[in-house]
C-alpha positions in Angstrom: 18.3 48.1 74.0 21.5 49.2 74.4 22.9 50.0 71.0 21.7 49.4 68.0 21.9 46.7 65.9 23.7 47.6 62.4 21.2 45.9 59.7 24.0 43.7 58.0 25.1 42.6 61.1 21.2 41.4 62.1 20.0 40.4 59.0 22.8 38.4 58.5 21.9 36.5 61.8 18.1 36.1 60.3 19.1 34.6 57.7 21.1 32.3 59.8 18.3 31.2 61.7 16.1 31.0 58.2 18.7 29.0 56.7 19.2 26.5 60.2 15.4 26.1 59.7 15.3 25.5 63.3 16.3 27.5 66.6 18.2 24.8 68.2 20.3 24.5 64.6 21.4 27.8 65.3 24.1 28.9 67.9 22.7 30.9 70.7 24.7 34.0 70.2 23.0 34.2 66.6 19.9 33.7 67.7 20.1 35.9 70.4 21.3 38.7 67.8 18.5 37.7 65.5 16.1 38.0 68.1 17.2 41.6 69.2 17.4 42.8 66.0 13.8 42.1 64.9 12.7 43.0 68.1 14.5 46.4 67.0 13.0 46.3 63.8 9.5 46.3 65.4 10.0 48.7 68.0 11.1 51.3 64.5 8.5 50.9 62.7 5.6 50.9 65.2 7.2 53.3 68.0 5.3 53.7 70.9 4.7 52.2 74.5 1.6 50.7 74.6 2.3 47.2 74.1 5.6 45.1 75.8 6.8 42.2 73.4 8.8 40.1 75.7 11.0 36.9 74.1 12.8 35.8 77.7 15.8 35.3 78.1 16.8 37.5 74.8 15.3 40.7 74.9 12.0 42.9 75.2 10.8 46.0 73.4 7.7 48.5 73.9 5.7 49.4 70.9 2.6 50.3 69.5 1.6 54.1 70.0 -1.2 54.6 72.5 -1.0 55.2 76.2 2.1 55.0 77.3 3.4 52.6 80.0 6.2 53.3 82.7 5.8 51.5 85.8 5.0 48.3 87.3 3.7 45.4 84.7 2.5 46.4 81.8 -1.4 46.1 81.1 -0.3 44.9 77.2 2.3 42.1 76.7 3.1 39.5 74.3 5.8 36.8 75.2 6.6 34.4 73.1 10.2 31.7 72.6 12.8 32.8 70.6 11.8 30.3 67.7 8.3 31.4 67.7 9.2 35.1 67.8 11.5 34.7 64.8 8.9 32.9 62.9 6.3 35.8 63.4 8.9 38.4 62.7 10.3 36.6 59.4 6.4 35.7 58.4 7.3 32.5 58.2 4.1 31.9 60.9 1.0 34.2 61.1 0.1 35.5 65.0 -3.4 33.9 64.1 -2.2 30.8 63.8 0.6 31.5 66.5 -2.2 32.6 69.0 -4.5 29.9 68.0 -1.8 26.9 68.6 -0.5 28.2 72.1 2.2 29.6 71.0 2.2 33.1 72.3 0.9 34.5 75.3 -0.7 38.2 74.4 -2.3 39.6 77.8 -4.4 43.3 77.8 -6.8 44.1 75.1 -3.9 45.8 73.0 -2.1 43.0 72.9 -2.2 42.2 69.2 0.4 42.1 66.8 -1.4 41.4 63.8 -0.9 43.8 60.9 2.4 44.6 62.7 4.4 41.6 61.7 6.3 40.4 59.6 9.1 43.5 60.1 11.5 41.5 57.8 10.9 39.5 54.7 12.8 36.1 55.1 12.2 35.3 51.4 15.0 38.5 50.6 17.5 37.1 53.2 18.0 33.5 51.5 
């Protein structure tokens, strides 16, 4: 990411999307902000480069420590919609029951967010 994303600025466009209860309620400038910021979010609080979350066309982020990737495709990605992502992020959906309805595609055996999201709480932004 480019610059970052000052916190009032991004968890005002959460809350947007919390509020919209809906991605396609939202406009896609704020959901592309929301999006980037929690990807943000996630990439603070579990540094690292093991593992490549990916929510197309919005952004992408590497986290988790462990060995470090730098070229080529990455052995550990999750990619997921914008909607789905959010959802995850806010903990508004578990990645159990993300994972078990389709909803995200988590390839390599590190590929596992559990115990890393929620990276915002949604019920502080309403």
């Amino acid at each position: 990411m480019a610059r970052r994303i000052g916190d009032v600025e991004g968890r005002d466009a959460v809350a947007a999307f919390v509020r919209a209860d809906a991605a396609a309620s939202v406009d896609r400038s704020t959901l592309a902000l929301a999006v980037r910021y929690t990807l943000q979010l996630l990439a603070e609080r579990a540094p690292g480069g093991t593992v490549e979350v990916r929510v197309p066309p919005f952004g992408a982020v590497q986290c988790i420590e462990g060995p470090r990737h730098t070229r080529g495709t990455p052995p550990n990605v999750v990619e997921t919609d914008a909607a789905t992502w959010l959802g995850l992020a806010t903990g508004s959906l578990a990645w159990v029951d993300a994972r078990a309805a389709g909803r995200v595609h988590a390839s390599g055996q590190r590929a596992d967010l559990e115990g890393v999201v929620p990276v915002i709480d949604a019920a502080r932004l309403a």
